[in-house]
N, C-alpha and C positions, 0 to 999 in steps of 0.2 A: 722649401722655396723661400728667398730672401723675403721680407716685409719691406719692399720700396721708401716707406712711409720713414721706417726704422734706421733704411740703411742711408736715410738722409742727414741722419742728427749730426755726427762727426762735421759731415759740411756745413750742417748749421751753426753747430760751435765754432768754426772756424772763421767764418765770417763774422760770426758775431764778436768774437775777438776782436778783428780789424774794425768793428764798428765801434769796439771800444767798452763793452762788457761781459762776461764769464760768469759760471756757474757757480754757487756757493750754497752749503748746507750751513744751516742753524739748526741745533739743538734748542729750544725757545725753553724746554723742562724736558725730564724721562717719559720718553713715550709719545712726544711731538716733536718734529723737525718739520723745516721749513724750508724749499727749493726757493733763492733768489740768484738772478744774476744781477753783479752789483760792477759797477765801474772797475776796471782794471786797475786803475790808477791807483785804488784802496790796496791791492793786494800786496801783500810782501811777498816775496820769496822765502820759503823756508829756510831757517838758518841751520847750521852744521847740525847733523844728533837730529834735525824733524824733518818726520815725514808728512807734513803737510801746515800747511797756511794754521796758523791758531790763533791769531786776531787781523782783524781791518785797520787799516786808516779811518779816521773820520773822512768825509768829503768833502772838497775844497771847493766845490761851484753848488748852486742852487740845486734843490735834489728836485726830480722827478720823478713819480713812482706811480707805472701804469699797470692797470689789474685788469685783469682780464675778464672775458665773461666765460660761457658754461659750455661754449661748443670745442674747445681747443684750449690747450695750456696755457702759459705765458709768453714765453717768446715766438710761437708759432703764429699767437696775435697778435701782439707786437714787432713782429723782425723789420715789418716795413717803416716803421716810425724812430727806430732807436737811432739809427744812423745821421739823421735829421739833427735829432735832439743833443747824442752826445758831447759838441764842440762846447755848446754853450751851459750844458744841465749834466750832472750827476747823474745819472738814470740807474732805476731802481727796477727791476720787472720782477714781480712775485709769481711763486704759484700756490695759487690758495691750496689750500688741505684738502684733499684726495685729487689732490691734480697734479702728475707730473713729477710724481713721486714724494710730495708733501702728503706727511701721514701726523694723525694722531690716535692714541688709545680711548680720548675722550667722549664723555656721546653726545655733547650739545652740536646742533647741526644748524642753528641759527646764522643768519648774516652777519649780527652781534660778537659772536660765538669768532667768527671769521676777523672779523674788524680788528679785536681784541688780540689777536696771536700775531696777527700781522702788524701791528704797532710793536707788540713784541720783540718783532724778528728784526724789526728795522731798528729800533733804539736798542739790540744787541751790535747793529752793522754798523752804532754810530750815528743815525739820521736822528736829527733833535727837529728839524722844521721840514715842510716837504709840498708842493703841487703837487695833487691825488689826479689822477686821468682814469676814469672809469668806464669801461663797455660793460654795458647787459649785466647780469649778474652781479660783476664787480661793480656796477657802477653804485647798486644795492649795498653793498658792502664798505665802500668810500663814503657817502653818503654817514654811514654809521660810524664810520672814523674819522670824518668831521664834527658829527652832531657829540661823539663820546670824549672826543681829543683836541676842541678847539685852539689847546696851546703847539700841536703840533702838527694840523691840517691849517696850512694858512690859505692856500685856496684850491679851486677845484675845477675840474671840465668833466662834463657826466656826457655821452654819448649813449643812444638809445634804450636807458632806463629809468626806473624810476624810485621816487621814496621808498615805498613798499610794494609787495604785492598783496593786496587783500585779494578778499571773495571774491568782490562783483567783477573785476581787472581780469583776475583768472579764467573765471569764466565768461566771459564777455571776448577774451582775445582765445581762447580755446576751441569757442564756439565759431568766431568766424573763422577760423585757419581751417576747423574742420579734425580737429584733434581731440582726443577723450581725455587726456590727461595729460598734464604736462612732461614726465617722464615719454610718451611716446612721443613729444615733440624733441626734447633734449638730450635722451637718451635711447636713439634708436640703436638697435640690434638687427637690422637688415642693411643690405644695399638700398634698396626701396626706400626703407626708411631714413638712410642718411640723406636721400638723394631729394625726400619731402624736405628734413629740415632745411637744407642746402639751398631747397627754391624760395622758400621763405625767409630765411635768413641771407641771402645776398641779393644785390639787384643784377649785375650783371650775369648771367648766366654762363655760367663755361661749362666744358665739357672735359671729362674724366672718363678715363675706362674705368668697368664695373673692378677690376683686379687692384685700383687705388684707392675706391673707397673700401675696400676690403680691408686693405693693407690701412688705413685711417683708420678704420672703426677699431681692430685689435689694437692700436697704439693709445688712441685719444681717449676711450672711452672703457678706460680703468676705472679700480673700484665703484659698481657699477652697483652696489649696495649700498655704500655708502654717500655715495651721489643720489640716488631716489632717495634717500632720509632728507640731504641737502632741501633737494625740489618740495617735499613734504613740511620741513622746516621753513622754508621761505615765504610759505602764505599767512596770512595774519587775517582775524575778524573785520568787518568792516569797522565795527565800534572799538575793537582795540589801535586802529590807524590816527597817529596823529601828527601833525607840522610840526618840526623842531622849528627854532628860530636859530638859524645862520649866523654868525659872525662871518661867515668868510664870502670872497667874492665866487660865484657861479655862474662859471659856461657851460652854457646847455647846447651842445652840438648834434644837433637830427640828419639824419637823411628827410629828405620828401617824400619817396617812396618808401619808409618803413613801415613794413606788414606784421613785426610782434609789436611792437607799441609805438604806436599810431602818433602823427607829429602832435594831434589833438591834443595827447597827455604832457606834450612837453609845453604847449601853452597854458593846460592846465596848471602845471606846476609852477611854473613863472609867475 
């Protein structure tokens, strides 16, 4: 039986074409590559004798580069914003490493670890300066590529996350959602379970037959081992948590109603 999910992508890359960026593999070393879709306009056409693109243009407008967080790839969270953005920004959309076909051999599974490859990939595509737009997870990871890359993160927009995740954060928002671990909130393996994180992670509620979130969970929720290392890497001690100090400027953009981390944390961190 087709995977609905699966048999959508071809129409997503096509419109995202028209939106004005395309799919591109980086090699960043042997044994890590990196999924970005980078602006069209970078591309060249293969010349006579190649079979495929083997360098970018630098980018000609102010770059953009929005990172996704832990329920979905990159351009699946982004598709509704690119369009917006491409007239005036460069747009950049990553997909972190085990997502979306970005793989590595390596075993640090840190947000650092993430920050690091993806500065990588993008100063292989060209981006020398760049506005980071982070959700959830990635917003964690931007975060780390301002505080490690000041010469190349000149500013930011973080939407529902935060510095780190320590101890008490984890379990304080695990406990009220009503979940044991983080892996059974971000990596569910049922219907049921996609269908919890879905009610907590969106505010408006739609509805889906049980047959699409089936067809989602076999797409979205690859290397499923190596994403629970991620989740496992992500928490830090309370006493190892501390303030970088910014050079750049930060928008902190919330929902009101966000049920994983609460608007409370975003006043906090302001």
């Amino acid at each position: 039986m087709v995977n609905l999910v699966a048999a959508q992508k071809p129409l997503m890359n096509g419109l995202m074409k028209m939106a004005g960026v395309q799919p591109y593999s980086v090699e960043i070393e042997p044994g890590t590559v990196m999924n970005f879709w980078v602006p069209c306009e970078t591309v060249k056409k293969p010349g006579k004798g190649e079979k495929k693109v083997t360098h970018l243009e630098k980018p000609t407008k102010p770059v953009v580069v929005l990172v996704h967080g832990f329920a979905a790839e990159g351009i699946v969270t982004w598709q509704f914003q690119v369009g917006a953005l491409t007239k005036k920004y460069s747009v950049y959309v990553p997909d972190l490493l085990f997502f979306g076909g970005s793989i590595t051999d390596k075993p640090d599974r840190s947000p650092t670890f993430q920050a690091e490859y993806l500065v990588q990939g993008l100063k292989k595509l060209g981006v020398e300066k760049c506005v980071v737009v982070g959700f959830s997870y990635g917003g964690m990871v931007a975060f780390k590529m301002a505080q490690m890359y000041p010469h190349m993160v000149e500013a930011m927009v973080v939407s529902g996350s935060i510095l780190a995740m320590t101890d008490s954060i984890s379990v304080e928002t695990l406990n009220r959602l009503g979940f044991s671990s983080s892996a059974e909130l971000l990596l569910p393996n049922s219907v049921k379970g996609l269908k919890a994180l879905l009610s907590v992670a969106a505010y408006k509620k739609l509805w889906f037959p049980d047959r699409l979130h089936k067809d989602y969970l076999e797409v979205m929720f690859t290397n499923r081992k190596e994403r629970a290392e991620l989740l496992e890497g992500l928490v830090i001690s309370n006493k190892d948590a501390t303030i970088p100090s910014f050079p750049q400027r930060i928008h902190l953009l919330w929902g009101e109603e966000d049920q994983i981390f609460k608007q409370e944390l975003a006043y906090n961190m302001k």
